[in-house]
N, CA, C and O atoms as a GROMACS GRO file, in nm:
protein
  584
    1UNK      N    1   1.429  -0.139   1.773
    1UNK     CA    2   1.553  -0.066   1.760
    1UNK      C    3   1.614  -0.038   1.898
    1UNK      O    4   1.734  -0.025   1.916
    2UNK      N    5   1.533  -0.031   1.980
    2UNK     CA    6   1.605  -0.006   2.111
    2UNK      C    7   1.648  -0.147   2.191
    2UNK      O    8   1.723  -0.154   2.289
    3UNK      N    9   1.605  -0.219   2.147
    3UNK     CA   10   1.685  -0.335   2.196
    3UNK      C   11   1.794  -0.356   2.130
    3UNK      O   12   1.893  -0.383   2.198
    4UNK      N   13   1.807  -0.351   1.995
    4UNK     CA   14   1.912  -0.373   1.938
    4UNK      C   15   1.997  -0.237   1.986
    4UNK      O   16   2.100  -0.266   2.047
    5UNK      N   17   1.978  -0.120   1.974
    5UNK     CA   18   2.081   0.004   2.060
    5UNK      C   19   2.098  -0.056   2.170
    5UNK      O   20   2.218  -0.049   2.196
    6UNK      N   21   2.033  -0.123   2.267
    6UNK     CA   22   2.084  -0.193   2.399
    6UNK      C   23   2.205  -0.307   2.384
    6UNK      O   24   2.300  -0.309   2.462
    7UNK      N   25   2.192  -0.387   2.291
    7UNK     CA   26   2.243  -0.494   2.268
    7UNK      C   27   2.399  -0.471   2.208
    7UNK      O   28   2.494  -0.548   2.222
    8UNK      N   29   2.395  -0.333   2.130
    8UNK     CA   30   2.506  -0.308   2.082
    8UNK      C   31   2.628  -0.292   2.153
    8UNK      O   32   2.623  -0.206   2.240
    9UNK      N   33   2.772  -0.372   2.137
    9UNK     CA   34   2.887  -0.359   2.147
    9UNK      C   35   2.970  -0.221   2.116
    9UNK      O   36   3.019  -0.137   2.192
   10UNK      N   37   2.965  -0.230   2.003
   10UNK     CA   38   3.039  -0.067   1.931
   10UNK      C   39   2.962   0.049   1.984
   10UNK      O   40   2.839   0.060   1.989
   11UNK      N   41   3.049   0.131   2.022
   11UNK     CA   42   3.006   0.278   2.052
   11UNK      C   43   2.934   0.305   1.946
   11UNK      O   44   2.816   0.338   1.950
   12UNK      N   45   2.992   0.293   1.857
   12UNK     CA   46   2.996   0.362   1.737
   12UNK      C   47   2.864   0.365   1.613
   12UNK      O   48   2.820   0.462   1.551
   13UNK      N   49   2.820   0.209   1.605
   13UNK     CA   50   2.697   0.175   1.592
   13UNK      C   51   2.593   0.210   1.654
   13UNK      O   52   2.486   0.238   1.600
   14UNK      N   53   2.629   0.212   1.855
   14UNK     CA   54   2.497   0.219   1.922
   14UNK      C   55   2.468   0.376   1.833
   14UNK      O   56   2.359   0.387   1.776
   15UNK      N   57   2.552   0.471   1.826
   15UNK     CA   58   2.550   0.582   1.805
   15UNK      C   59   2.474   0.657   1.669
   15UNK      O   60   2.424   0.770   1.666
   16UNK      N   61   2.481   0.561   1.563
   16UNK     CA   62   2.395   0.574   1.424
   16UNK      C   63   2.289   0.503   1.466
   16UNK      O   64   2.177   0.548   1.444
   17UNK      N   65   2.302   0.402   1.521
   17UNK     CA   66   2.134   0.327   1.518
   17UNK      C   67   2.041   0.420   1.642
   17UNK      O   68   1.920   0.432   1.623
   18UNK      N   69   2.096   0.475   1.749
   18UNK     CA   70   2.060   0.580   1.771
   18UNK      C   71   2.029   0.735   1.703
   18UNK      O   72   1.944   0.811   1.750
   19UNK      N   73   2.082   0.755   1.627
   19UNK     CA   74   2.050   0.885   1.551
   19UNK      C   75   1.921   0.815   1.416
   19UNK      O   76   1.859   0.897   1.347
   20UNK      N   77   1.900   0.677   1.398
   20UNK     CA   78   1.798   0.616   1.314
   20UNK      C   79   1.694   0.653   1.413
   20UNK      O   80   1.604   0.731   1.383
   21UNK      N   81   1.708   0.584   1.563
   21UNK     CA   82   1.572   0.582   1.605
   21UNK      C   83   1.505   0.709   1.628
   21UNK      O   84   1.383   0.721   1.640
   22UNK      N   85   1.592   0.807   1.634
   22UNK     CA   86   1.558   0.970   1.690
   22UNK      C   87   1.506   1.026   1.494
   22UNK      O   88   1.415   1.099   1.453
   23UNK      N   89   1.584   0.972   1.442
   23UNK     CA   90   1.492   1.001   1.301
   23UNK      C   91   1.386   0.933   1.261
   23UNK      O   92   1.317   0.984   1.173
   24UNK      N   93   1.352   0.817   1.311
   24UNK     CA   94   1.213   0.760   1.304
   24UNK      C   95   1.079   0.799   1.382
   24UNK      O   96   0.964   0.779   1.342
   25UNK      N   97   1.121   0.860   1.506
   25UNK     CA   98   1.092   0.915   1.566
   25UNK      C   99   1.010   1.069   1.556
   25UNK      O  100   0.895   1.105   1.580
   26UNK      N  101   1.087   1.112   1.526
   26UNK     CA  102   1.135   1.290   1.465
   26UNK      C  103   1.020   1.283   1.310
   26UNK      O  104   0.932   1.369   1.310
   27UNK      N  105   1.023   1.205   1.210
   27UNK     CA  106   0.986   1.209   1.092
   27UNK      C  107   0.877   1.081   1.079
   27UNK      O  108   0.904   1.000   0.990
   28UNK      N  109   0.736   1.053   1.174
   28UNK     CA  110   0.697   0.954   1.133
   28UNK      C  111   0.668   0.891   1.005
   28UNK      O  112   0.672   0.771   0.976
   29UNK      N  113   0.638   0.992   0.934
   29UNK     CA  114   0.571   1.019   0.804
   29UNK      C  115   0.638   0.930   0.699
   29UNK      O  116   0.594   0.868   0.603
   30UNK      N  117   0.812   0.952   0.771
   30UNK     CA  118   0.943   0.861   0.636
   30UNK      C  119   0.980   0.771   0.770
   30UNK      O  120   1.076   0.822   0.826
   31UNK      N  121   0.955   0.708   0.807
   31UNK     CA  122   1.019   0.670   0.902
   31UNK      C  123   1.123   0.562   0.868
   31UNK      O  124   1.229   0.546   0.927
   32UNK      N  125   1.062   0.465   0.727
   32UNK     CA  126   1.143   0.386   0.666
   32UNK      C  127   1.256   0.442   0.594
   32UNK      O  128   1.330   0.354   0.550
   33UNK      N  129   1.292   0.555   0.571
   33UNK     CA  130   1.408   0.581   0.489
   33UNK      C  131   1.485   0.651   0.650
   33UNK      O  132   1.593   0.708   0.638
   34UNK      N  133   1.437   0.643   0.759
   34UNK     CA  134   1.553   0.606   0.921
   34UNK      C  135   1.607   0.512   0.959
   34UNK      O  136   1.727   0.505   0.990
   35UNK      N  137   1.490   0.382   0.964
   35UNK     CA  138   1.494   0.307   1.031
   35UNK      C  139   1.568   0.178   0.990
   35UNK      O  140   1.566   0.148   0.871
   36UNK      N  141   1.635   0.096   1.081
   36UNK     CA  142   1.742  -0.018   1.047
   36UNK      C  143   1.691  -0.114   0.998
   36UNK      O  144   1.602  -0.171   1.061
   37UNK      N  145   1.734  -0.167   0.863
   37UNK     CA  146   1.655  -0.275   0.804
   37UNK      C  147   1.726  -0.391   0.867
   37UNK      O  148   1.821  -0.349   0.934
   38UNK      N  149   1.714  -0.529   0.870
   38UNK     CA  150   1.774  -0.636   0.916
   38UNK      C  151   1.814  -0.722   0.805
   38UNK      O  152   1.722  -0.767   0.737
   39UNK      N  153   1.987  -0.769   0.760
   39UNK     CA  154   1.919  -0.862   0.620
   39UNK      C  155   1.924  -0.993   0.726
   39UNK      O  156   1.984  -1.002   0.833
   40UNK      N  157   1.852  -1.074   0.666
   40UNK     CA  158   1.856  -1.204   0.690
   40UNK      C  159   1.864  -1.305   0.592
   40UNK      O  160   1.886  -1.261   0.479
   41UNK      N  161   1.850  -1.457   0.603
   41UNK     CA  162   1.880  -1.573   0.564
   41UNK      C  163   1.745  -1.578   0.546
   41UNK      O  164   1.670  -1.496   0.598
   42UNK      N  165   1.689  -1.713   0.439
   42UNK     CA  166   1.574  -1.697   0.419
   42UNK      C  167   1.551  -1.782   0.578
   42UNK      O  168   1.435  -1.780   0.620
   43UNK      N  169   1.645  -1.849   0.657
   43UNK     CA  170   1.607  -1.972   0.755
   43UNK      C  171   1.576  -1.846   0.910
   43UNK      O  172   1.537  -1.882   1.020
   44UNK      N  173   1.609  -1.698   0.869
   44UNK     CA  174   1.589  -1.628   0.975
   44UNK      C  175   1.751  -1.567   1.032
   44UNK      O  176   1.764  -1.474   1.112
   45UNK      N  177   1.860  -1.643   0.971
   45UNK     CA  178   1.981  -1.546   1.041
   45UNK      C  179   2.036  -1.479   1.005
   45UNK      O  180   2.106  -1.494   0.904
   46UNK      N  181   2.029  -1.357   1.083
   46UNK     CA  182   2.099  -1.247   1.065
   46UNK      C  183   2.194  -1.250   1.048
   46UNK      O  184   2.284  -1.287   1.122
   47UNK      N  185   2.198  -1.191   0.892
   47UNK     CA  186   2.350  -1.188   0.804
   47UNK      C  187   2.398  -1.050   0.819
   47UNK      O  188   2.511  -1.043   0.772
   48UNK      N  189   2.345  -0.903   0.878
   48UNK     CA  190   2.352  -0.740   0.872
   48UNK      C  191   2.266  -0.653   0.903
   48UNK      O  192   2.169  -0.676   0.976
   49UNK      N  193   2.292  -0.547   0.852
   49UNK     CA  194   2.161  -0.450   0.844
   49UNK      C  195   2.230  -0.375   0.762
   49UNK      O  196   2.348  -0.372   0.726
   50UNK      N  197   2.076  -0.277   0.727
   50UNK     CA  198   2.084  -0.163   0.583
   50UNK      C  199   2.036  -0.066   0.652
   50UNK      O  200   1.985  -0.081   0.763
   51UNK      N  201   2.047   0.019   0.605
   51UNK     CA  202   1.945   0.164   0.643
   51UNK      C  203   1.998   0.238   0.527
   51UNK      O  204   2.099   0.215   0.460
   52UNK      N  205   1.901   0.341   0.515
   52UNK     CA  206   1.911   0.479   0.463
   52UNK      C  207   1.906   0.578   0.595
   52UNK      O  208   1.856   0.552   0.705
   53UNK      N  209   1.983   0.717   0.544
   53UNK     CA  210   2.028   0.808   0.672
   53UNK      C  211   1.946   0.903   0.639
   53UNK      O  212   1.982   1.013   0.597
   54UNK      N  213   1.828   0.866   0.656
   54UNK     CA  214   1.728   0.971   0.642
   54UNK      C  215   1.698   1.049   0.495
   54UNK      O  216   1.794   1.055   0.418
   55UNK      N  217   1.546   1.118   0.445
   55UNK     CA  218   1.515   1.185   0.381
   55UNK      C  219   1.496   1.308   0.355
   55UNK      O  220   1.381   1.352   0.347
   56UNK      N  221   1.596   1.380   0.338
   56UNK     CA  222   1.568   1.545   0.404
   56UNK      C  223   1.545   1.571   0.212
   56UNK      O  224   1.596   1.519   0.113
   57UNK      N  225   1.445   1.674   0.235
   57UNK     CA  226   1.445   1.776   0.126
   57UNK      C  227   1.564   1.861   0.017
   57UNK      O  228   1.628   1.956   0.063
   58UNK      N  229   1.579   1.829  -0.085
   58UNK     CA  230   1.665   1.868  -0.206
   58UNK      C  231   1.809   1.813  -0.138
   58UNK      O  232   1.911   1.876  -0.164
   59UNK      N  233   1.814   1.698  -0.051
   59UNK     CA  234   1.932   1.581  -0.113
   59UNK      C  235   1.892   1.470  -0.120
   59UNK      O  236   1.785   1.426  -0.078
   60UNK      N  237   1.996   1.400  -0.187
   60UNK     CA  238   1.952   1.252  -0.209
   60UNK      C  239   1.955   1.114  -0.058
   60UNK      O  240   2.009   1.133   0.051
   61UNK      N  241   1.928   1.067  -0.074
   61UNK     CA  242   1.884   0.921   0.026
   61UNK      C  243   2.050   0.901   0.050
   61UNK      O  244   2.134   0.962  -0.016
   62UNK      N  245   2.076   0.825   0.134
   62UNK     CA  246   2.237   0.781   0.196
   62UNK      C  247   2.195   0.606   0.233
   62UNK      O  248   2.116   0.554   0.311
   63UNK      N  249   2.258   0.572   0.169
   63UNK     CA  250   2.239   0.398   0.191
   63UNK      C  251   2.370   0.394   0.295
   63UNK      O  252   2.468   0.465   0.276
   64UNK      N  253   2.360   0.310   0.395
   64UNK     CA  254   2.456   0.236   0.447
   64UNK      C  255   2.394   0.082   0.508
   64UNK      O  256   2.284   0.052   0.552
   65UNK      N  257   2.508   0.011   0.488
   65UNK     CA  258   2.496  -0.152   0.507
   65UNK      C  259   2.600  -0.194   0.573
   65UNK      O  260   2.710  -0.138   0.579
   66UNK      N  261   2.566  -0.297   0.625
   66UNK     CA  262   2.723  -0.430   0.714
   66UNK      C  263   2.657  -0.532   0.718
   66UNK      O  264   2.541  -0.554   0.754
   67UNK      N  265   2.766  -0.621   0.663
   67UNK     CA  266   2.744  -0.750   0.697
   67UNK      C  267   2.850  -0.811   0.845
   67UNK      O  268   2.962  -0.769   0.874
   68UNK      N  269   2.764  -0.928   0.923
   68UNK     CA  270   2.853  -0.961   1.012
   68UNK      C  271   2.977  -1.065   0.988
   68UNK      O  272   2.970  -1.169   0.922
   69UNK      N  273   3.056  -1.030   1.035
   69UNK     CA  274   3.230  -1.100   0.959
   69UNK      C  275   3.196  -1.239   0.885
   69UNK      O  276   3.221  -1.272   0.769
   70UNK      N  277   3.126  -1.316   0.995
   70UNK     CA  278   3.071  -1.473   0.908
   70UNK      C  279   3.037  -1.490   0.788
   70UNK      O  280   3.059  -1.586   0.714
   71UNK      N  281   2.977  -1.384   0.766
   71UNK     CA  282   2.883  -1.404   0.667
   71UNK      C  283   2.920  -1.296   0.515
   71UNK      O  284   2.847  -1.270   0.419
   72UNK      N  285   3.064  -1.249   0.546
   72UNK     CA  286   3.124  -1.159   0.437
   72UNK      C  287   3.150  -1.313   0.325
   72UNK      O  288   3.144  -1.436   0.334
   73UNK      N  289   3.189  -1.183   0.199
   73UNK     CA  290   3.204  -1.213   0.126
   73UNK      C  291   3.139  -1.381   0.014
   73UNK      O  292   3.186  -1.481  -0.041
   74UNK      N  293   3.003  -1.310   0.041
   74UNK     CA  294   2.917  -1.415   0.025
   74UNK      C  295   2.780  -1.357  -0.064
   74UNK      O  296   2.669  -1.411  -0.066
   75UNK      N  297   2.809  -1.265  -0.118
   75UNK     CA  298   2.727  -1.172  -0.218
   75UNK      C  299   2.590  -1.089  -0.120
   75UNK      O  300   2.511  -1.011  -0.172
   76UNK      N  301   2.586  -1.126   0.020
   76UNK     CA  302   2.455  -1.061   0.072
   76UNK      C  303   2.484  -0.948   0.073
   76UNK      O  304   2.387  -0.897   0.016
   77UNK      N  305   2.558  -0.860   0.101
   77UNK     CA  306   2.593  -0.752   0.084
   77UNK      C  307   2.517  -0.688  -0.067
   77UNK      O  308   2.415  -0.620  -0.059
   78UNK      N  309   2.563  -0.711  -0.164
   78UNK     CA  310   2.530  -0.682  -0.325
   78UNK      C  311   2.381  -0.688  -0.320
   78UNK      O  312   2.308  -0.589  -0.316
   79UNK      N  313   2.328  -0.855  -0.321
   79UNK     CA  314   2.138  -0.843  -0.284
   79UNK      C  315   2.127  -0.753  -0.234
   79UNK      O  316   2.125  -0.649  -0.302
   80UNK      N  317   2.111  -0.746  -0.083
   80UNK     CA  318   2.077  -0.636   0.023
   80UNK      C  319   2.054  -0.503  -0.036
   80UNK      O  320   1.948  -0.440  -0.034
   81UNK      N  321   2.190  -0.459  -0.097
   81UNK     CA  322   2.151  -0.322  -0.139
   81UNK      C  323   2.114  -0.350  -0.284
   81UNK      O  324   2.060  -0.252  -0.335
   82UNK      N  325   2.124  -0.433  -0.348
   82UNK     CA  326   2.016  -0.410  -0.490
   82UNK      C  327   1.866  -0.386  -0.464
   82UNK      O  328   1.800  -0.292  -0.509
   83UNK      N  329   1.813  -0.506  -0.367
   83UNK     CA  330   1.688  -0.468  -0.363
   83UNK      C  331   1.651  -0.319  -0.276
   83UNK      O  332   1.560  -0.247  -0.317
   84UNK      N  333   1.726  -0.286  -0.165
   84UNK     CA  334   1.759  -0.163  -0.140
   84UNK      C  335   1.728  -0.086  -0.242
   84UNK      O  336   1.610  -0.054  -0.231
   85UNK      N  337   1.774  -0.042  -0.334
   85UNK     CA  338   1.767   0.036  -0.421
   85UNK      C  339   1.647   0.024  -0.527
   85UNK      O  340   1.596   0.124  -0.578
   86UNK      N  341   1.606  -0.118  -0.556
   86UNK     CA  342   1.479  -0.097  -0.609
   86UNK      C  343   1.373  -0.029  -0.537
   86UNK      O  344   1.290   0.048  -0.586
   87UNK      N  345   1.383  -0.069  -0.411
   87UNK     CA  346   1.242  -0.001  -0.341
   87UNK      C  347   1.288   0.146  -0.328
   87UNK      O  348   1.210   0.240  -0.317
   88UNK      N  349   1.381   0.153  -0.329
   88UNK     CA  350   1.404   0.318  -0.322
   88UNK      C  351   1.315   0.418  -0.461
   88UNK      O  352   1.208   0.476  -0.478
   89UNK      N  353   1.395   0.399  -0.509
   89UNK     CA  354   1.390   0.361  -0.684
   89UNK      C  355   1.238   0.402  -0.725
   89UNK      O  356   1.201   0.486  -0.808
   90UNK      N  357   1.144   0.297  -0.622
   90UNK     CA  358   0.957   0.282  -0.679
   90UNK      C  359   0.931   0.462  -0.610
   90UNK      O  360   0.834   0.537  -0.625
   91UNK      N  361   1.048   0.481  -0.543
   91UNK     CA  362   0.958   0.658  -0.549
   91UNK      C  363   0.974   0.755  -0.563
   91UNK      O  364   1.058   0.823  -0.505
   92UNK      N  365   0.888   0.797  -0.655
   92UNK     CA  366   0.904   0.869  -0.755
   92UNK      C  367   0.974   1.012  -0.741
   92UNK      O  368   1.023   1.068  -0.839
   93UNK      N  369   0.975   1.054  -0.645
   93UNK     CA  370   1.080   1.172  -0.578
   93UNK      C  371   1.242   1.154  -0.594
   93UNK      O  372   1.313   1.254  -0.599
   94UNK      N  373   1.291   1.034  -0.603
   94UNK     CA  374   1.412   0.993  -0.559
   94UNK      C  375   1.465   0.920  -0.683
   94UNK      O  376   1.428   0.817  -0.739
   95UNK      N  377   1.555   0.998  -0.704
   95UNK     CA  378   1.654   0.972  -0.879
   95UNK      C  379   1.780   0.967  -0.880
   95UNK      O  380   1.844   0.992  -0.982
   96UNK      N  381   1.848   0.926  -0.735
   96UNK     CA  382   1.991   0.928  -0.696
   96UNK      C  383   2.003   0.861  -0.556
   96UNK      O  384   1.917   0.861  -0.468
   97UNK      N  385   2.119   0.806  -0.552
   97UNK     CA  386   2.142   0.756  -0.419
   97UNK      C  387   2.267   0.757  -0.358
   97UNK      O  388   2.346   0.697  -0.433
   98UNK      N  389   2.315   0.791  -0.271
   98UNK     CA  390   2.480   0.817  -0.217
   98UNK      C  391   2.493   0.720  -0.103
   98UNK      O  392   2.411   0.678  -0.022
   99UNK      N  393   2.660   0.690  -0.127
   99UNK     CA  394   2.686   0.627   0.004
   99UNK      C  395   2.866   0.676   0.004
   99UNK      O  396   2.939   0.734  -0.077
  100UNK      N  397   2.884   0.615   0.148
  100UNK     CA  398   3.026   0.669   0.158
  100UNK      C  399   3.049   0.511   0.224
  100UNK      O  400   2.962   0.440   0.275
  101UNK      N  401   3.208   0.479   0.204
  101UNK     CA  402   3.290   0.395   0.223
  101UNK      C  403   3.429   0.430   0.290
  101UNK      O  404   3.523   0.490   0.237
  102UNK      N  405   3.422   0.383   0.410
  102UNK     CA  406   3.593   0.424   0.470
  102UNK      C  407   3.714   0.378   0.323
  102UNK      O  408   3.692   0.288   0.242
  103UNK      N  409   3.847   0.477   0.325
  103UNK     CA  410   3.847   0.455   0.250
  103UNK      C  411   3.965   0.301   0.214
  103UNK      O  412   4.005   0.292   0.098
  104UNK      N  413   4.000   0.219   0.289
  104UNK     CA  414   4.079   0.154   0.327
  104UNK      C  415   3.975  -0.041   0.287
  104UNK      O  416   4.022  -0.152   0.262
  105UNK      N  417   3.848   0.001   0.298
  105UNK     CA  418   3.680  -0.109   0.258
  105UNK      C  419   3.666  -0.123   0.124
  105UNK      O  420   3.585  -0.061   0.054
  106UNK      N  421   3.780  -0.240   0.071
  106UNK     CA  422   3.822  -0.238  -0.084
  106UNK      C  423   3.626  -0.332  -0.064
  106UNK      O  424   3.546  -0.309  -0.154
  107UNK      N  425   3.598  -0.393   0.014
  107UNK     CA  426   3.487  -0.488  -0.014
  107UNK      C  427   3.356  -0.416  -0.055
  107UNK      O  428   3.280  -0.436  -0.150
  108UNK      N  429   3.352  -0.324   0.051
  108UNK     CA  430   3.182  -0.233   0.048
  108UNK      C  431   3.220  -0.173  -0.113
  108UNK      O  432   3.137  -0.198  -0.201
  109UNK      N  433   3.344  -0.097  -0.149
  109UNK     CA  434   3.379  -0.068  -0.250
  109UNK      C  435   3.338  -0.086  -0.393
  109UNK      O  436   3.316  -0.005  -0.483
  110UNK      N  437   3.335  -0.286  -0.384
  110UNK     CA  438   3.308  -0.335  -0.477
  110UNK      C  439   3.193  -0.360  -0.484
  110UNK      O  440   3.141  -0.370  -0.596
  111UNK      N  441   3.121  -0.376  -0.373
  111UNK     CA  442   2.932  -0.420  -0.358
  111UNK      C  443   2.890  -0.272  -0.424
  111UNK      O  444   2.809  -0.277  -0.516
  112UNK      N  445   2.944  -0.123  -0.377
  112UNK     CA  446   2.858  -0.040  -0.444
  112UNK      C  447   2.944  -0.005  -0.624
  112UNK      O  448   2.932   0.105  -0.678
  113UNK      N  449   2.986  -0.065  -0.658
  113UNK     CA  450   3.041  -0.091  -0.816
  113UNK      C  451   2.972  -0.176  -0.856
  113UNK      O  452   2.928  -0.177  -0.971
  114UNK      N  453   2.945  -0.282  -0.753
  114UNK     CA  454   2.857  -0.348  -0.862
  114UNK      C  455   2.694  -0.325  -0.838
  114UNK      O  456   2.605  -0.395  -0.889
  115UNK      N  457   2.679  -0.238  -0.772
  115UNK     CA  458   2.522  -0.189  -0.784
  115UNK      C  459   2.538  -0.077  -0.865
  115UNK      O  460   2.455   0.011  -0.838
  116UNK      N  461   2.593  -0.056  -0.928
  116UNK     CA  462   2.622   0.094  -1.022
  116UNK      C  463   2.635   0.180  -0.973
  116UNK      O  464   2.572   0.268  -1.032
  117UNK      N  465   2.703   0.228  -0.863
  117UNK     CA  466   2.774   0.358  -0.786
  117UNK      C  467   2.902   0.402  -0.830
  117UNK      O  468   3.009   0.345  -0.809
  118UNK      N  469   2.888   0.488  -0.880
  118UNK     CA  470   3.034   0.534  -0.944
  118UNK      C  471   3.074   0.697  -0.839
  118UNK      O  472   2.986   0.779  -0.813
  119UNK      N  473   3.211   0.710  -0.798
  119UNK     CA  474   3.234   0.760  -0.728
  119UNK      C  475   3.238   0.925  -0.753
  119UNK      O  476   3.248   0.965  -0.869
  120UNK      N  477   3.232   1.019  -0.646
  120UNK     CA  478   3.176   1.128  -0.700
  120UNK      C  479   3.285   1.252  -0.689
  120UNK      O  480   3.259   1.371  -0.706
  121UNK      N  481   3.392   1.203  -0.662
  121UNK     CA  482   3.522   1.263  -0.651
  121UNK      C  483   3.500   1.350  -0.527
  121UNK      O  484   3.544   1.464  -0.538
  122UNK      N  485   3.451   1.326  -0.430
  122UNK     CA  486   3.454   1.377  -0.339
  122UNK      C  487   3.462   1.313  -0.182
  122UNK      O  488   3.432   1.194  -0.171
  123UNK      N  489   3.493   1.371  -0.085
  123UNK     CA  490   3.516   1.261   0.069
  123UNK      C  491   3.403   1.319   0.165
  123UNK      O  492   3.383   1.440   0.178
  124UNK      N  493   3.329   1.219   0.231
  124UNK     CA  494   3.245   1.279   0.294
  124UNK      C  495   3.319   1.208   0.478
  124UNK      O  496   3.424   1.145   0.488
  125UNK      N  497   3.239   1.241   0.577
  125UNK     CA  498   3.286   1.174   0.679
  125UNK      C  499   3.362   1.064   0.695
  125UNK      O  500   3.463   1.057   0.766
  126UNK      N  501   3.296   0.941   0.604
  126UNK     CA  502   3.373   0.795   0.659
  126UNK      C  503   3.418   0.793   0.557
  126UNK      O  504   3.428   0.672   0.539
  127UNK      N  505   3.465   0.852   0.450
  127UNK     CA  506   3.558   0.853   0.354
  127UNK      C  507   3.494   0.868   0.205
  127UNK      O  508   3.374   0.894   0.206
  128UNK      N  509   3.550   0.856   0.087
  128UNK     CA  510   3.474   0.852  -0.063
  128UNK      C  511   3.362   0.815  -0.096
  128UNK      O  512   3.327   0.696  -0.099
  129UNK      N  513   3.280   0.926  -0.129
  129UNK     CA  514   3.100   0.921  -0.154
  129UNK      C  515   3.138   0.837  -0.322
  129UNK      O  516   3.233   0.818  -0.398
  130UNK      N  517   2.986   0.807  -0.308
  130UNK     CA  518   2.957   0.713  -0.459
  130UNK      C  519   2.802   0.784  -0.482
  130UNK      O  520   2.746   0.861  -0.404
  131UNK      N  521   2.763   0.744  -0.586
  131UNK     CA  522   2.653   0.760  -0.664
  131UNK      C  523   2.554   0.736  -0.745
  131UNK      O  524   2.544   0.820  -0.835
  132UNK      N  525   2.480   0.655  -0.746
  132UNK     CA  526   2.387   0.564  -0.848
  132UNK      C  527   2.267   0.625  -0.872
  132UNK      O  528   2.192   0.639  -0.776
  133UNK      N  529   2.224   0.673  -1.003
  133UNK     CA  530   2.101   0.739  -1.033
  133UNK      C  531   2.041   0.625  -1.072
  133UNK      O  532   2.087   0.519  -1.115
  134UNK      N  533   1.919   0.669  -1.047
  134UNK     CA  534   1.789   0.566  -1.123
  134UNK      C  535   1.768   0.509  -1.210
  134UNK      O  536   1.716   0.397  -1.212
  135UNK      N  537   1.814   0.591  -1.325
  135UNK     CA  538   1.792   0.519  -1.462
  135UNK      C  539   1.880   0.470  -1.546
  135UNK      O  540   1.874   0.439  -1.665
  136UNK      N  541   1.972   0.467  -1.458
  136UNK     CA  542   2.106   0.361  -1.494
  136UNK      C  543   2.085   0.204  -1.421
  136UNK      O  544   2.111   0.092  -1.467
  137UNK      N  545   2.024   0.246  -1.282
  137UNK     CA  546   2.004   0.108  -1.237
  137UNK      C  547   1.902  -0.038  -1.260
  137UNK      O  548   1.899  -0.161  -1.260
  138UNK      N  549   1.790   0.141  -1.286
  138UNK     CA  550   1.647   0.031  -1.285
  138UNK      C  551   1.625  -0.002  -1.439
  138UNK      O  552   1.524  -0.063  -1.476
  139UNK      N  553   1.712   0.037  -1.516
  139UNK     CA  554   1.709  -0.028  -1.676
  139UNK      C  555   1.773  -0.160  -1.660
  139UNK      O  556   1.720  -0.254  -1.718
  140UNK      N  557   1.866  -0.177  -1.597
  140UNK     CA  558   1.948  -0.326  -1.613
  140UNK      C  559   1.832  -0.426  -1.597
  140UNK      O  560   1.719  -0.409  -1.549
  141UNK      N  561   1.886  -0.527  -1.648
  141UNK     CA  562   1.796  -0.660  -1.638
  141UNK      C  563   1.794  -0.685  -1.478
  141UNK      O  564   1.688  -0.679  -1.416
  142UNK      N  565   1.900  -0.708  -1.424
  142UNK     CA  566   1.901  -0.736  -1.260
  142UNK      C  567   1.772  -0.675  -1.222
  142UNK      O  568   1.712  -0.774  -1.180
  143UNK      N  569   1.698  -0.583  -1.210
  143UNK     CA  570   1.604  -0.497  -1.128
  143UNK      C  571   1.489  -0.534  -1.241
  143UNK      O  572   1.373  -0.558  -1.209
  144UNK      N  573   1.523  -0.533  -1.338
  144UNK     CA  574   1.345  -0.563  -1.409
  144UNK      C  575   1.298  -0.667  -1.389
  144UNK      O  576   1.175  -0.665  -1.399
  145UNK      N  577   1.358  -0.801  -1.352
  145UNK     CA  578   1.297  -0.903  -1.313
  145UNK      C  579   1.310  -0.904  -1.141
  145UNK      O  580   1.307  -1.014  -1.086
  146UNK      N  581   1.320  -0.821  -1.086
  146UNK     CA  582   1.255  -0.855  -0.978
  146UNK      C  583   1.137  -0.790  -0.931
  146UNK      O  584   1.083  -0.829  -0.827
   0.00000   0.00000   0.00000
């Protein structure tokens, strides 16, 4: 992670993937619901990254994802966070999941519609939170066969 915070262009990124590593850090115990997942190609190229924004006590998990421009609109986005959400999903504490979308990102929009996030009428920082509970997701066929 700190190479990739080195490597980063955007302020803005170095700045969350920094507040991941200080929560991986800070919380060894969860360190995976901090830390930056990578998606890739099965050949090894990096198509994004995922994370969850940490696990704090009596709220739910915060998914966020990007894909890099090349590689939009090409369904990795949708995978990424489906299986995202299954592994979330396997524990047993965690029966909801939120994310927020600037609100202008008709794309991320549609990736969390079609993972079953329905919006929660409310705006959080980067714009309109969404919402997917557990047992709406992990009943669909999509998640039982994997």
């Amino acid at each position: 992670m700190e190479r990739v915070i080195a490597e980063e262009k955007s302020e803005e990124l170095r700045k969350a993937y920094r507040e991941m590593l200080d929560g991986c850090l800070a919380h060894p115990d969860r360190w995976d619901w901090y830390a930056m997942w990578r998606i890739e190609a099965n050949d090894g190229t990096q198509l994004g990254d995922l994370c969850f924004k940490g696990l704090e006590p009596g709220k739910n998990p915060e998914i966020g994802y990007g894909i890099l421009e090349e590689h939009q609109g090409k369904g990795y986005a949708t995978e990424a966070v489906r299986l995202a959400l299954a592994w979330a999903f396997r524990h047993p504490n965690i029966h909801a999941v939120e994310a927020e979308t600037a609100p202008d990102n008709a794309a991320s929009r549609r990736v969390l519609m079609k993972c079953g996030f329905r919006p929660m009428g409310i705006t959080g920082e980067e714009g309109p939170r969404f919402i997917v509970y557990k047992e709406n997701v992990m009943e669909t066929n999509d998640f039982k066969s994997r």
